[in-house]
N, C-alpha and C positions, 0 to 999 in steps of 0.2 A: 720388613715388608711382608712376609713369611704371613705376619699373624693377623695383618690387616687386610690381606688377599683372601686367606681363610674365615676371617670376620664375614669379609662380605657374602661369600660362599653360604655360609649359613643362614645368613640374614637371608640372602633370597630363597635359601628353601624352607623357608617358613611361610611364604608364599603368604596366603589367604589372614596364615594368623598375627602378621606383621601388621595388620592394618590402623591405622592409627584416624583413619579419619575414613567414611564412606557416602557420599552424595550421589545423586544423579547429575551434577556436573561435573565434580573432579575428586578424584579418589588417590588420599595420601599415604604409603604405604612405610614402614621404617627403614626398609632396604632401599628406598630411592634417596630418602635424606642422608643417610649414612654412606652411601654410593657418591656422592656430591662430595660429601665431606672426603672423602677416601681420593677422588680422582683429584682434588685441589694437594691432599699432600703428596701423592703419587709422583705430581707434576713437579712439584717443590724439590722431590728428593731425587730426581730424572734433573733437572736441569742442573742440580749441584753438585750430584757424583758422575750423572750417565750421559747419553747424551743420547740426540733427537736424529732420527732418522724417517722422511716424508717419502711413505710408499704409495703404490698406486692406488689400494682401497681408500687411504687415506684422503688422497688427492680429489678422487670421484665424493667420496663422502662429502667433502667440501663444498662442491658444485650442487652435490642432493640436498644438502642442510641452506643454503643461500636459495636455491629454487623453489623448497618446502616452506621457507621463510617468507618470500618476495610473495607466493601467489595464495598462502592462506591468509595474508596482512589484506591484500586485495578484496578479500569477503566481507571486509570492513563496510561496506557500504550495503548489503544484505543482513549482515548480523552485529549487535551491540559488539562494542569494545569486551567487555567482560568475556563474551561467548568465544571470540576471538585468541582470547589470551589463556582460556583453558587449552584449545584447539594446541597452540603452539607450547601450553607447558608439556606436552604428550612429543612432540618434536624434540624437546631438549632431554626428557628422561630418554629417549631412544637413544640420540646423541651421546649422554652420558655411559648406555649401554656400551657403544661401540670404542668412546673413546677408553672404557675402562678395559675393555681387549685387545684395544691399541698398545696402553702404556704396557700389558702385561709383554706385548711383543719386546718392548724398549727394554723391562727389564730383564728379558731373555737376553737380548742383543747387547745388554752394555755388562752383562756377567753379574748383575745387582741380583739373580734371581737364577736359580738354577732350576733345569730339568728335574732333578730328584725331588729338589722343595715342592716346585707344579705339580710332580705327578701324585707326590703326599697330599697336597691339597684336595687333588679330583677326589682320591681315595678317601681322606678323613669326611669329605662332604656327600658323597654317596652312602657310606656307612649310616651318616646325620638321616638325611635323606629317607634312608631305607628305614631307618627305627620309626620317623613320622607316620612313613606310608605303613607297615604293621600295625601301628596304634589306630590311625584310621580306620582299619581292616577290621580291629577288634572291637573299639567302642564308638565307631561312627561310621557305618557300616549304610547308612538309612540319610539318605540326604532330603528325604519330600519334604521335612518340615522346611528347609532353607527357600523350598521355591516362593513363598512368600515374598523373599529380599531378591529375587530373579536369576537363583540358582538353578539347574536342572536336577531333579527329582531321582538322581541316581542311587540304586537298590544293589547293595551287595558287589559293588567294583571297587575297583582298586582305583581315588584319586588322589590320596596323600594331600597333603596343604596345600595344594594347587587347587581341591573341589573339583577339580573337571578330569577322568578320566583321559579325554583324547590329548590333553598337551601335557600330560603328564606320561604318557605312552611313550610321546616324541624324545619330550624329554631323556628318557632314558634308551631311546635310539641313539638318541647324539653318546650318551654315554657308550653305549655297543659300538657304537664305530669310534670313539676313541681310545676305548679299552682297546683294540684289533690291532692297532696304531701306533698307541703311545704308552697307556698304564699297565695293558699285557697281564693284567688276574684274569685266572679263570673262575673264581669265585665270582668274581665282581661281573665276567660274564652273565653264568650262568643266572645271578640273581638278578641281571637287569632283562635276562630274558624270560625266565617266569614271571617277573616283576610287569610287565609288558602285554604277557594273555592276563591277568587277573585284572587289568583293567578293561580286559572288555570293549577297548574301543576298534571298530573293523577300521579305520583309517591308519592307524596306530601298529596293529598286527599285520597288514596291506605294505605299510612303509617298510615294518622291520623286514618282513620277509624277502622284498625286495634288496634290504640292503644286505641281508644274508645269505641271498641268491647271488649276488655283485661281489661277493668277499670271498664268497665259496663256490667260485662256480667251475673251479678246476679241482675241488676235493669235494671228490662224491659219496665218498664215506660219510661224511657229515651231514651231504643233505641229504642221504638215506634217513642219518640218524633224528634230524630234526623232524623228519615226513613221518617218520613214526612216536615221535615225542608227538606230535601235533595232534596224530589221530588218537594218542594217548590221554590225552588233556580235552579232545574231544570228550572222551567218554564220560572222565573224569569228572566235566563241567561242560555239559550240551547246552550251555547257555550262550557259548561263543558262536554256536551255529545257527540257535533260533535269531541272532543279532543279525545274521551275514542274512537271513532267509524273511527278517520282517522289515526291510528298507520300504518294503511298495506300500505296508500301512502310512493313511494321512497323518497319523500320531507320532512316527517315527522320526526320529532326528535328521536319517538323510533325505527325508519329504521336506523337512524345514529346511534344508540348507538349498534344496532347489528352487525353495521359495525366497531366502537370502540372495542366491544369485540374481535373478531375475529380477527383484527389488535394486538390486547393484546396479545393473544395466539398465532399468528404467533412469536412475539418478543420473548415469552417466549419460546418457544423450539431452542432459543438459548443459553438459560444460565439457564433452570430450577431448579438450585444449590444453586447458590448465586444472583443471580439474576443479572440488570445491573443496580445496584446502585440507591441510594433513588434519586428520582427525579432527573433521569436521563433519563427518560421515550423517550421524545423529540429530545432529542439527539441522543439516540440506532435507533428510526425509522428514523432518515435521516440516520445513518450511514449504515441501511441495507435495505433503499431503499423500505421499507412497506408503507411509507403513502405519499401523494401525495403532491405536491407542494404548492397546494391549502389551503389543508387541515391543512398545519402545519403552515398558519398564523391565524387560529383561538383558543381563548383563553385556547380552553377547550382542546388541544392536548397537552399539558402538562402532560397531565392522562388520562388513561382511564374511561369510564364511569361506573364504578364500581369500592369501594374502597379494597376488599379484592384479587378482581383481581389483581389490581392497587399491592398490597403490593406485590403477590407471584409472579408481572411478576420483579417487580423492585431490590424485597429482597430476592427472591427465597424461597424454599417454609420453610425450616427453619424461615425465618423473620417473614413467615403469621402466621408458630406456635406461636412466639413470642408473635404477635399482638393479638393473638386472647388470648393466658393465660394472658396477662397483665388486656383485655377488661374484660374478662371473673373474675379476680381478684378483681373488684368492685361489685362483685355480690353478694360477700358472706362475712361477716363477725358477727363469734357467731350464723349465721343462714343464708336463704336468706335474701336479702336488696330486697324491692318491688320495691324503687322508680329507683333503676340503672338496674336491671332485666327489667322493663316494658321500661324502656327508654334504654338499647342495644336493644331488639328485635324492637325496631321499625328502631333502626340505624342499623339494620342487615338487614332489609329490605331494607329498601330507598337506604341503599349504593352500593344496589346490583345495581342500575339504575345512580346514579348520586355518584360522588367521596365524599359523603357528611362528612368522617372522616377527611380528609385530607383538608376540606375549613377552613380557619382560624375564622372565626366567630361562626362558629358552633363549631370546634373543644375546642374556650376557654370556652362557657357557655357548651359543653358539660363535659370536663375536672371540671370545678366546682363544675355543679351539681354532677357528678357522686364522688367527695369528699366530699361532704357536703350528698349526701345518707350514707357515711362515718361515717359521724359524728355522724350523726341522729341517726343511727344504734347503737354506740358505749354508746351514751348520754342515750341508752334505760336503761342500766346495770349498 
């Protein structure tokens, strides 16, 4: 199981270049087929040596995937069957996400999967990871030719095969607070926090620091050292401050996300109930004439820029209870759990700016680690 957990690990940080097929209706990626394939023998090889154990994220998950199901079917009588059945393929890749963080709990829990092998795993696929994002750096450095296909025009950042600096940022948050946690390199540190200002994203740099603030907030030698690494890296690269100083241009990205919000919340005072269907987002704003023509051949109008928005415009505000007891369900078990408590709040932050629960990369190393703080929890007793 070793080499098919690791398989998948790569497969998704190939991100962008895994793509196997790309529309304006449904986009088929090689790491969600192979992810499918991977959780059918996972389950195979859990029911014949391991065995099953139904936790509380589990449990709520269940209730979110039956409610996600029941009230985006319902759209059925505003949008074709087809449009319908893309909406809910986007329901079962997430599914898929989470169950494939589930089984990794199972095979923590039944001994099929050890500590040592997982934390090899984080390590061998951040290394992968890292060699992507340098090649990036080196020979693709220039992203304006991609805005054509409805990329963002990003100039000399750091997004690795993800294309988008800011959930590439995250990304490698969840890494910093798992490293603190669980894998314990200072290498792997320190690279995922330079890794982190060379993207450039203020949401991203906003989150980390926070969650470096929350880690380090009884060793003040460190946040000495970071407060001058910062101004260091300021100097270094004053591009991170003209970022944080030109939010109020119309041109900037956090002008468009305040125009994403507000597009969110027009949609939503149509259905604030039940919402209009999980990833159905794209579709509700052509049908009532909110977003612009323009606007909805770029990538990121599939969701709004914010994930808890994103759930209570789509699932109504029942589904964001949902969402949030399910999250909120990784936090506690026999006590608090530090390492899923420190890593929601900073994904309560960042998702307020960028749909960062809902990116598939993020969403399966986040679904992992936050089972495996699980375990760790469980392994104390």
């Amino acid at each position: 199981m070793f080499w098919l957990i690791l398989l998948n690990f790569i497969s998704f940080s190939l991100g962008q270049l895994s793509a196997v097929s790309r529309s304006d209706g449904l986009n088929i990626y090689f790491f969600d087929i192979f992810l499918i394939f991977s959780n059918l023998t996972l389950f195979l090889y859990i029911m014949k040596r391991g065995k099953f154990k139904i936790n509380f994220p589990l449990l709520t998950f269940i209730f979110f995937f039956l409610y996600s199901l029941i009230f985006t079917f319902s759209q059925i009588y505003y949008f074709d069957f087809l449009s319908i059945l893309q909406s809910l393929s986007y329901l079962l890749r997430f599914s898929a996400y989470f169950i494939f963080g589930y089984f990794i709990y199972l095979l923590l829990s039944s001994k099929l999967l050890s500590t040592d092998q997982l934390k090899n795993i984080f390590v061998i696929n951040f290394i992968f990871l890292t060699t992507l994002n340098l090649l990036q750096l080196v020979f693709l450095n220039n992203l304006t030719y991609l805005a054509q296909y409805g990329w963002d025009p990003h100039i000399g950042r750091l997004t690795g095969s993800f294309l988008d600096p800011n959930f590439m940022a995250f990304y490698l948050c969840i890494y910093y607070v798992l490293n603190n946690y669980f894998i314990k390199n200072k290498y792997l540190e320190y690279i995922s926090i330079f890794s982190i200002f060379l993207t450039l994203s203020r949401n991203g740099i906003l989150t980390f620091l926070l969650l470096f603030l929350i880690l380090n907030i009884k060793n003040f030698k460190k946040l000495i050292i970071l407060f001058f690494c910062f101004l260091l890296f300021l100097i270094i690269n004053p591009r991170i401050l003209d970022r944080f100083i030109q939010f109020q241009n119309s041109d900037d990205s956090s002008y468009q996300r305040v125009i994403s919000w507000n597009e969110a919340l027009k949609l939503s005072n149509f259905n604030n109930f039940q919402g209009v269907g999980f990833n159905n987002y794209k579709n509700n704003l052509e049908f009532y004439r909110i977003n612009s023509l323009d606007s909805l051949k770029r990538n990121s109008v599939n969701s709004t820029d914010s994930s808890f928005l994103h759930v209570y415009v789509t699932l109504g505000f029942l589904g964001l209870i949902l969402v949030l007891v399910l999250l909120g369900g990784f936090m506690f078990k026999k006590g608090f759990i530090m390492l899923n408590t420190i890593l929601l709040i900073g994904l309560f932050f960042n998702s307020q700016f960028i749909n960062s629960l809902f990116y598939p990369q993020i969403s399966v190393l986040l679904f992992c680690t936050l089972n495996l703080g699980i375990y760790l929890k469980e392994s104390e007793f």
